[in-house]
TISE-47953 format. One line per field, with one value per residue: residue number from 1; residue in three letters; x, z, y of N, C-alpha, C, O in turn; chain. Coordinates in steps of 0.2 Angstrom, whole numbers, plus 5000, padded with zeros to 4 digits. Layout:
pos (NUM_...)
code (ALA_...)
n_X (X_...)
n_Z (Z_...)
n_Y (Y_...)
ca_X (X_...)
ca_Z (Z_...)
ca_Y (Y_...)
c_X (X_...)
c_Z (Z_...)
c_Y (Y_...)
o_X (X_...)
o_Z (Z_...)
o_Y (Y_...)
unit (A_...)
***
This chain:
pos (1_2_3_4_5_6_7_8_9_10_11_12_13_14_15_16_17_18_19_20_21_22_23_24_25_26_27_28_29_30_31_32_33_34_35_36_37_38_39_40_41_42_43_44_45_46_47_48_49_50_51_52_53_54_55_56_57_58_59_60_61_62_63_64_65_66_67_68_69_70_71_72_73_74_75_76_77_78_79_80_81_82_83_84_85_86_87_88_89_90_91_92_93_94_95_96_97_98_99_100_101_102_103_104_105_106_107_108_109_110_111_112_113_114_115_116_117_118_119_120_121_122_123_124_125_126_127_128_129_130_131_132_133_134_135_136_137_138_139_140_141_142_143_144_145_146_147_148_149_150_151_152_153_154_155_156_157_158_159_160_161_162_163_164_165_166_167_168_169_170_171_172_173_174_175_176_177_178_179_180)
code (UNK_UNK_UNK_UNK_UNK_UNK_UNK_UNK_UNK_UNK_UNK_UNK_UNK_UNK_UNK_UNK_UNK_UNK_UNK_UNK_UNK_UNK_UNK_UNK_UNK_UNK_UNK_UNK_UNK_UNK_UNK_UNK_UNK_UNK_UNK_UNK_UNK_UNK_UNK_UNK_UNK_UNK_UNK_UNK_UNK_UNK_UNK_UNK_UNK_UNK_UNK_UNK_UNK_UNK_UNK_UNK_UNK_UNK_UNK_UNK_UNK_UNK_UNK_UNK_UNK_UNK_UNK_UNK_UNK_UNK_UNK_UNK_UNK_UNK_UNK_UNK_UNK_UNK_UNK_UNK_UNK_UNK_UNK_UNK_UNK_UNK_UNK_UNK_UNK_UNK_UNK_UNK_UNK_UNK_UNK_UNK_UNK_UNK_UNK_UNK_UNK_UNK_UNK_UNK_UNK_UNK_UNK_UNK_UNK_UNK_UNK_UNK_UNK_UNK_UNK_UNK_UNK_UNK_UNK_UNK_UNK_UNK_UNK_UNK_UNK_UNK_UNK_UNK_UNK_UNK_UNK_UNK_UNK_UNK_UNK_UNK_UNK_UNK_UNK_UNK_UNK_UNK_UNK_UNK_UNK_UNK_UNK_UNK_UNK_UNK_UNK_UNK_UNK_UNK_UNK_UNK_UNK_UNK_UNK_UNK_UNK_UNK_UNK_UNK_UNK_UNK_UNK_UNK_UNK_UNK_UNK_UNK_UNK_UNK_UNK_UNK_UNK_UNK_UNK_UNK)
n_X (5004_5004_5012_5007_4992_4975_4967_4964_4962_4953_4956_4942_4936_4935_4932_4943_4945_4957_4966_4977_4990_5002_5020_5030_5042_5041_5038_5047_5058_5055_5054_5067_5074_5080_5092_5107_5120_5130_5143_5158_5169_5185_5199_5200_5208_5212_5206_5205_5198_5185_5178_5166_5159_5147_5142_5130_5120_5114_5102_5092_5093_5087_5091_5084_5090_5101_5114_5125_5135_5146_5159_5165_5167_5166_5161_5161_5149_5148_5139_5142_5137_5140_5153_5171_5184_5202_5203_5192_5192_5189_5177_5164_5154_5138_5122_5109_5093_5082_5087_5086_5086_5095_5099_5107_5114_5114_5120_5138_5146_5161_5175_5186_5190_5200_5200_5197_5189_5178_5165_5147_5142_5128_5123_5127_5130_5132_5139_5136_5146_5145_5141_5149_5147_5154_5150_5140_5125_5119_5107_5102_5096_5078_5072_5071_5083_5083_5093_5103_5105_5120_5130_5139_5143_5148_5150_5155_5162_5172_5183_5183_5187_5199_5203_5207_5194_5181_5167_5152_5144_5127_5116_5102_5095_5084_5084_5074_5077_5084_5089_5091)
n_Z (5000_4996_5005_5008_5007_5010_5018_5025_5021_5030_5033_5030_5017_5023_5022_5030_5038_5038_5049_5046_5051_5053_5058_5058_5059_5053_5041_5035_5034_5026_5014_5013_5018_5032_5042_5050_5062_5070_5080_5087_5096_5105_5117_5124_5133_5150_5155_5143_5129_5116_5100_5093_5076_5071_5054_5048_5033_5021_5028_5040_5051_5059_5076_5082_5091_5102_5109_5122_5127_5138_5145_5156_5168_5178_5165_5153_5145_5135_5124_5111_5102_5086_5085_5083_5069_5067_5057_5050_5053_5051_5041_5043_5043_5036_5037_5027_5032_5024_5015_5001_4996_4987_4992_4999_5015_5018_5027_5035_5048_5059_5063_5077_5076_5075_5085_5089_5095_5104_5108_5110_5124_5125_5132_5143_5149_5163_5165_5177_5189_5196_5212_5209_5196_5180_5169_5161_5153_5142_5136_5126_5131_5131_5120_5106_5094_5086_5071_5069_5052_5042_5053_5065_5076_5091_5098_5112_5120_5137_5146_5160_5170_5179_5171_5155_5141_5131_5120_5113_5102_5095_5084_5076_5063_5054_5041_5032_5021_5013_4997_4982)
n_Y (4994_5011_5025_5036_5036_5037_5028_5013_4994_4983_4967_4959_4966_4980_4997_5007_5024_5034_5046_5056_5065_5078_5080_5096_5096_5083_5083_5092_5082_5074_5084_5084_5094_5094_5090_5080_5079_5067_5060_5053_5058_5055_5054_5066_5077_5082_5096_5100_5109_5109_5113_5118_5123_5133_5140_5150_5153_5162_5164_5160_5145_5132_5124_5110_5102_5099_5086_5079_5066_5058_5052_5055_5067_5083_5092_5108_5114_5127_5141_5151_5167_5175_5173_5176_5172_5165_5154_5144_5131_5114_5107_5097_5083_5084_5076_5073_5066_5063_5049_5050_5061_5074_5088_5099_5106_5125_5130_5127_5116_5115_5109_5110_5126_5140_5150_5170_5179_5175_5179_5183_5174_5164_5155_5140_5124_5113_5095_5087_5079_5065_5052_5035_5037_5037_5049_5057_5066_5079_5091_5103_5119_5125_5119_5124_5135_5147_5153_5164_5171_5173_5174_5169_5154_5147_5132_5125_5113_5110_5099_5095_5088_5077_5066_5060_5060_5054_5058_5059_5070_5075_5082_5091_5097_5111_5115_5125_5134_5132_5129_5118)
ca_X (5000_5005_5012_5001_4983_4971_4962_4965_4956_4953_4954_4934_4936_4930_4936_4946_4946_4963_4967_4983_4992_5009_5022_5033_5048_5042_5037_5054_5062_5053_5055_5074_5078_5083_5100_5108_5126_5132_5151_5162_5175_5189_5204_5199_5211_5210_5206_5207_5193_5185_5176_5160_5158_5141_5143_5124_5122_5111_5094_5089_5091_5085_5094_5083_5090_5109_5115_5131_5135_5152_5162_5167_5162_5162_5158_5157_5145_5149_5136_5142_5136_5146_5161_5175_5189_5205_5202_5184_5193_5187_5170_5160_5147_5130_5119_5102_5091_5082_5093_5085_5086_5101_5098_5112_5113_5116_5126_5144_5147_5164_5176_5194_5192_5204_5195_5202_5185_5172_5158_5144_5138_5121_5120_5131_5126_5134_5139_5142_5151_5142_5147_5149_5145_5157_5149_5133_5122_5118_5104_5101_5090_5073_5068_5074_5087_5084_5102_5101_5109_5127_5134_5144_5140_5152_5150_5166_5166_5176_5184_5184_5189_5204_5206_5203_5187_5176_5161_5147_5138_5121_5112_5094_5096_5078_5086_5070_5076_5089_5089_5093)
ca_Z (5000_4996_5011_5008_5005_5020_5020_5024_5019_5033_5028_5025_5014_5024_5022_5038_5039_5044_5049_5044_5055_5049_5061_5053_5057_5047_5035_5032_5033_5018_5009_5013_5024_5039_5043_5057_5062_5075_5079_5094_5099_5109_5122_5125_5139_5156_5156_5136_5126_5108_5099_5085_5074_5064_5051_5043_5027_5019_5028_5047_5053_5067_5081_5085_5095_5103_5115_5121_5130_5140_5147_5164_5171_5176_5158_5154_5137_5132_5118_5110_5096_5084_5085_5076_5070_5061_5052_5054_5053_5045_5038_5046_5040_5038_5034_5025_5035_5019_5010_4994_4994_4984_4994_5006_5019_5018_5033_5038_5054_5056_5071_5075_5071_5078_5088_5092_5101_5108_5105_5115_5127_5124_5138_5147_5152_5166_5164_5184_5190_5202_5214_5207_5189_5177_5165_5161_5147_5142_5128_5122_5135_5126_5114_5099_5096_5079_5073_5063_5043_5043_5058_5067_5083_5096_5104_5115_5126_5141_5150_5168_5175_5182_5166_5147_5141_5126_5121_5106_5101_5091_5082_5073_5062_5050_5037_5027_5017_5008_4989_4978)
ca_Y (5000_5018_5028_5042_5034_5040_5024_5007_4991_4978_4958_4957_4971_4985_5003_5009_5027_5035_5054_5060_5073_5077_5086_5099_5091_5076_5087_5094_5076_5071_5088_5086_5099_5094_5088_5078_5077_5066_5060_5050_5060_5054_5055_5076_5076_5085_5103_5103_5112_5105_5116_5118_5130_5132_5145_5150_5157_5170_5161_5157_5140_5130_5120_5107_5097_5098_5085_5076_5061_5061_5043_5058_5071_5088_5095_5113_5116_5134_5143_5159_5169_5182_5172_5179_5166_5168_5148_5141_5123_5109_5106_5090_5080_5086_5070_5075_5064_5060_5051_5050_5068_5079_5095_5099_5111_5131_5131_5122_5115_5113_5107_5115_5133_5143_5158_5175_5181_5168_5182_5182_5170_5164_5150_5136_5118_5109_5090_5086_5072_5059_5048_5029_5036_5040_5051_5061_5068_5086_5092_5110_5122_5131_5116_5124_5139_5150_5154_5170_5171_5177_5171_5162_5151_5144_5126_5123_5107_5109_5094_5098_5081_5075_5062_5064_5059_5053_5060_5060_5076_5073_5089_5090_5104_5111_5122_5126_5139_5130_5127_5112)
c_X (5004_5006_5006_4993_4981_4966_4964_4961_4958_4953_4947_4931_4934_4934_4939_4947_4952_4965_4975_4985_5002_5013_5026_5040_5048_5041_5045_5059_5061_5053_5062_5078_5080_5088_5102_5116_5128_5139_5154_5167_5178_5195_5205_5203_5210_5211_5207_5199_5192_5180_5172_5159_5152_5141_5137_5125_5118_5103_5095_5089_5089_5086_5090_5082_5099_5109_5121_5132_5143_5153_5164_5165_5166_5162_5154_5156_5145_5142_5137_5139_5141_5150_5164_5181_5194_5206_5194_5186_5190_5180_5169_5153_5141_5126_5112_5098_5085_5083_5093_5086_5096_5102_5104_5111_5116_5120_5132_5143_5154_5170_5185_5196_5199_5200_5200_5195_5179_5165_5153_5139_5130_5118_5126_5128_5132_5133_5140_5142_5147_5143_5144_5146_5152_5155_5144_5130_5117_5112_5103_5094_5084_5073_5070_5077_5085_5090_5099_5108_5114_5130_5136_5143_5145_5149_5155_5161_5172_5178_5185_5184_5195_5209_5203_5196_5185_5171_5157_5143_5133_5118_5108_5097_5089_5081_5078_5069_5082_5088_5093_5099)
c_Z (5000_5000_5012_5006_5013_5022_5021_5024_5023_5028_5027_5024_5015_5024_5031_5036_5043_5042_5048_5046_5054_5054_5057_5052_5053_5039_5029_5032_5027_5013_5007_5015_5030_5039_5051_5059_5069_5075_5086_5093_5103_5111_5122_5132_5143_5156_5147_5134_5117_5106_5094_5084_5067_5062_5047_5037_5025_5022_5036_5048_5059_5069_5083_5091_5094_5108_5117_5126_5133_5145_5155_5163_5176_5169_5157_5148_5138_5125_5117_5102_5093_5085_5082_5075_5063_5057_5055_5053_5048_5046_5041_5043_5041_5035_5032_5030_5031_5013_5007_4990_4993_4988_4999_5009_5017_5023_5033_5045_5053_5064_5072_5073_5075_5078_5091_5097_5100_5107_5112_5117_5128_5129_5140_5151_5154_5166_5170_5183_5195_5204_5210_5200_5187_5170_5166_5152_5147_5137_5131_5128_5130_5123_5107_5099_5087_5080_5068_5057_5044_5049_5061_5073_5085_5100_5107_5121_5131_5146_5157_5173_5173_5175_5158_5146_5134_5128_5113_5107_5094_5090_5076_5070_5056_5046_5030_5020_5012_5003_4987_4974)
c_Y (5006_5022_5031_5041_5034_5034_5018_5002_4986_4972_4956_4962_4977_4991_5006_5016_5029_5044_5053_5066_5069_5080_5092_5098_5086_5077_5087_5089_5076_5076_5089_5091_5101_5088_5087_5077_5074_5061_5058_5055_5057_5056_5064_5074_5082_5093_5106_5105_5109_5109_5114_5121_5130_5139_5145_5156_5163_5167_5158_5149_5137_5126_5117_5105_5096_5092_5081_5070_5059_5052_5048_5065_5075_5091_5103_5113_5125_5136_5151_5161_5175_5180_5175_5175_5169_5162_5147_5136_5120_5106_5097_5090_5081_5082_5072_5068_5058_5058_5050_5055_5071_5085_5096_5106_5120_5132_5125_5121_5112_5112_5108_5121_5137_5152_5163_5178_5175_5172_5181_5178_5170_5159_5145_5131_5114_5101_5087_5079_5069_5055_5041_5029_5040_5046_5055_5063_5075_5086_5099_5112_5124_5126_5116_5133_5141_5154_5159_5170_5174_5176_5166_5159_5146_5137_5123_5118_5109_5104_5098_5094_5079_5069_5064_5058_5056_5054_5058_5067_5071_5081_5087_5097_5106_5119_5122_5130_5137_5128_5122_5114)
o_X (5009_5001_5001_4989_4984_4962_4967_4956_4963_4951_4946_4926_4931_4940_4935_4951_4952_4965_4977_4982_5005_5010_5026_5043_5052_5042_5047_5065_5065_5051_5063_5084_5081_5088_5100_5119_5129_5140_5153_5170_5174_5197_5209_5201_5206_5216_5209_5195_5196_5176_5173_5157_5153_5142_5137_5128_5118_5098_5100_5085_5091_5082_5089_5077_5103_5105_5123_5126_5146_5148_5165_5163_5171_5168_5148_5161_5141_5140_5135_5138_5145_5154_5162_5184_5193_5210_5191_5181_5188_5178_5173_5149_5138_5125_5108_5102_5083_5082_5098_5087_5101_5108_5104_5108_5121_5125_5130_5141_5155_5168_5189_5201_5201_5199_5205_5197_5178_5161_5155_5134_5126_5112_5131_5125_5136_5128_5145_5140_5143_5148_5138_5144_5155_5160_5143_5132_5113_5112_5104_5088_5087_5074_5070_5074_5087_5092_5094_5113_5114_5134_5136_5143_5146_5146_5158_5157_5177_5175_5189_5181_5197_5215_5198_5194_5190_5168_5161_5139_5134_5118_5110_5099_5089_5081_5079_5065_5083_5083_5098_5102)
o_Z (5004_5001_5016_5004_5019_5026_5015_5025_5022_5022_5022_5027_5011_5027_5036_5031_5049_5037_5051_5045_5054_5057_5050_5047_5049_5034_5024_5029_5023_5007_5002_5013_5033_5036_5056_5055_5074_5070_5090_5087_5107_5107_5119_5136_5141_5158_5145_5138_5113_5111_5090_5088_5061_5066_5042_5037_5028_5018_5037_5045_5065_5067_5089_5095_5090_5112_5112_5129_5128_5148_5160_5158_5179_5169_5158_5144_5143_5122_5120_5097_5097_5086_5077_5081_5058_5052_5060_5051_5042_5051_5039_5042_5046_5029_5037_5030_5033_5008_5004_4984_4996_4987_5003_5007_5014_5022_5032_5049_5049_5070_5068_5070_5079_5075_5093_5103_5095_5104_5117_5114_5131_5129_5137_5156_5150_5168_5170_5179_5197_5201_5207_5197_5190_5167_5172_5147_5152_5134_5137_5128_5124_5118_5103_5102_5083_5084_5064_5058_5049_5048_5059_5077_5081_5105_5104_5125_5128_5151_5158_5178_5167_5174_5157_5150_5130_5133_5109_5112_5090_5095_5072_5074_5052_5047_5024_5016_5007_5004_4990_4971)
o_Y (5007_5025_5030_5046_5031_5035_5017_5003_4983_4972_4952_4963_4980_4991_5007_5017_5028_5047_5048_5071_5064_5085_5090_5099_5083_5073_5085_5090_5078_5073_5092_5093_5107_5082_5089_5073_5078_5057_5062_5055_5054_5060_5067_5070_5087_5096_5112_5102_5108_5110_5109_5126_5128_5144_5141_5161_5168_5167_5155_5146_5139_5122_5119_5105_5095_5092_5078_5069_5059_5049_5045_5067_5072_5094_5105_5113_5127_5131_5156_5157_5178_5185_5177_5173_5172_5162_5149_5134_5122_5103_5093_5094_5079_5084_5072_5063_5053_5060_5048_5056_5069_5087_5091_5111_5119_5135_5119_5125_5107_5115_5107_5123_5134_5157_5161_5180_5171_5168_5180_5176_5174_5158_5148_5132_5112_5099_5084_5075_5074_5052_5041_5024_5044_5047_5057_5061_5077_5081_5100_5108_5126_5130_5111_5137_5138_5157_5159_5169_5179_5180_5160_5164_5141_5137_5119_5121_5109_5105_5103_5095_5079_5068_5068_5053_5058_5052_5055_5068_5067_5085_5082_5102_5102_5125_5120_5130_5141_5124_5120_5110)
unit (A_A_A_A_A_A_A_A_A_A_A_A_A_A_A_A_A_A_A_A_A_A_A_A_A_A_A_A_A_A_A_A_A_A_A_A_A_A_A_A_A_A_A_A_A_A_A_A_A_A_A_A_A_A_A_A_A_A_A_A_A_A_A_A_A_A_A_A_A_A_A_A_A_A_A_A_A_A_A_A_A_A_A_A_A_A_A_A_A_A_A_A_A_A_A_A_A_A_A_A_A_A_A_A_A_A_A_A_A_A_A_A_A_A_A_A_A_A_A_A_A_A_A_A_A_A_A_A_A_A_A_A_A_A_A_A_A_A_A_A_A_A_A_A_A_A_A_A_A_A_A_A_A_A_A_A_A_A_A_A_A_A_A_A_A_A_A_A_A_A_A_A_A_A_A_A_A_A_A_A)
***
């Protein structure tokens, strides 16, 4: 049967009525413009900093869903906006979410840039430490973060435990205004 047919037919042939409600993420999965990047990092050593740098382009995008997942713990998540950098590093994978789709993102996210101002702090989430756990897990405050066209946005990781660490970042991203 057809994704998209609003009715289904029972086994002794009877019509089944079915409502159809879409959300607009699922929308923008299937239209091809939402994008997911997620990635292991490893051995971030003690007191060392790793950096993320989303660079948007001529169009508003929107930050779903951040969050990270860390092997220890304390954990400082930085967010600035208006960065200013003298490299933005190296461009990281932005996986269309539907991958039948051509469409690629208007924005870079890219990891390693080399910052001369950090720009302005727009929030800070704590990873604490616990006793008889080694780790923790962070996700993005507010739901969802609109990034404005032309800027540049800061996500610096801070180890701030005693040993180096491995982590995974995960991000949902709804670039709507992107072209083919």
């Amino acid at each position: 049967m057809p994704w998209n047919r609003r009715e289904f037919i029972s086994d002794n042939g009877v019509m089944i009525p079915l409502h159809v409600q879409m959300t607009i993420d699922h929308a923008l999965i299937h239209q091809g413009f939402a994008f997911t990047h997620s990635h292991y990092h490893t051995g971030i050593a003690a007191a060392a900093t790793d950096d993320h740098l989303i660079l948007t382009g001529d169009h508003e995008i929107h930050l779903r869903s951040l969050s990270f997942s860390a092997t220890g713990a304390p954990i400082i998540l930085d967010y600035y906006e208006n960065t200013v950098t003298s490299d933005d590093g190296t461009p990281l994978p932005m996986g269309n979410n539907n991958r039948m789709s051509t469409i690629t993102p208007s924005f870079t996210l890219n990891s390693s840039p080399t910052i001369t101002d950090v720009g302005d702090q727009m929030g800070s989430t704590l990873i604490p430490s616990t006793t008889n756990q080694g780790g923790g897990v962070a996700i993005l405050a507010g739901g969802e973060w609109i990034l404005a066209a032309n800027t540049k946005y800061l996500i610096r990781l801070t180890n701030d435990d005693n040993s180096a660490i491995d982590y995974t970042i995960d991000m949902f991203v709804l670039d709507p205004f992107t072209k083919n």
